[in-house]
C-alpha positions in Angstrom: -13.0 15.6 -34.7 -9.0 14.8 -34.3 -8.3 14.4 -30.5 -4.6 15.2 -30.6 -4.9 16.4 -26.8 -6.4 13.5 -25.3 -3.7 11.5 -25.0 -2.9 9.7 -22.0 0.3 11.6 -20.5 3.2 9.3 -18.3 3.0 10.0 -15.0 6.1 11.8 -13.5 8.0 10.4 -11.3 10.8 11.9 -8.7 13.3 10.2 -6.6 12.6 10.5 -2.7 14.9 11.7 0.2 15.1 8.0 1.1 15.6 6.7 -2.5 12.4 5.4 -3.6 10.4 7.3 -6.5 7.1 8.3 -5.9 4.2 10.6 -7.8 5.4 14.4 -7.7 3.1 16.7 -5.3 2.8 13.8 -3.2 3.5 12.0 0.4 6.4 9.0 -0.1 4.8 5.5 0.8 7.5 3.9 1.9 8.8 7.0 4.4 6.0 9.0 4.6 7.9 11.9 4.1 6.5 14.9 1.5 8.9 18.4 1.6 11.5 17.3 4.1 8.9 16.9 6.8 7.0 13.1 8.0 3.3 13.1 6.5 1.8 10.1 7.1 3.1 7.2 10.0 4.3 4.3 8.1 4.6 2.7 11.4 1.2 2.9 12.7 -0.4 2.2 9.6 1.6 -1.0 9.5 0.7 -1.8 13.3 -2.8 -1.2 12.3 -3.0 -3.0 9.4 -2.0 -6.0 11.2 -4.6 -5.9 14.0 -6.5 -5.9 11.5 -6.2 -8.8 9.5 -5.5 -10.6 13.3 -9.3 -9.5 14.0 -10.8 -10.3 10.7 -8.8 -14.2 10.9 -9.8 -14.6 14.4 -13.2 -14.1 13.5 -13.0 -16.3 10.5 -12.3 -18.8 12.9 -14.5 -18.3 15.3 -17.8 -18.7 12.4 -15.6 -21.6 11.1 -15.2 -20.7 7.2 -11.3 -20.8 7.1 -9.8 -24.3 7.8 -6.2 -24.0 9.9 -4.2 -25.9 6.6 -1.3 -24.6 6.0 -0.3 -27.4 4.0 1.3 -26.3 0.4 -1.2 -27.4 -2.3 0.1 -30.1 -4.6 0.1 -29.5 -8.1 
């Protein structure tokens, strides 16, 4: 019952065209890029990742559960 082949392998990584490393087979998250050619929009996703946490705070607000401190806690 040896289980010689079950190890857990490392993952591979490879260097991007802007520098970063990122999984092999698979779109860069910092540039989006996968094969030379743009993949997934960085910038949009970061726009609407942003209106979204705007719209889930304002709402927060609105039902009153978050408190406006900004106030570093004291230790």
């Amino acid at each position: 019952m040896r289980r010689s082949h079950a190890a857990i392998s490392p993952s591979r990584a490879s260097k991007c065209e802007c520098g970063a490393m990122r999984l092999s087979h698979r779109a860069c998250p910092s540039c989006g890029k996968y094969n030379g050619r743009v993949i997934l929009d960085i910038v949009a996703q970061a726009e609407r990742e942003q209106r979204r946490t705007r719209r889930k705070d304002k709402a927060l607000r609105e039902s009153g559960q978050v408190t406006e401190s900004k106030e570093p806690a004291q230790t």
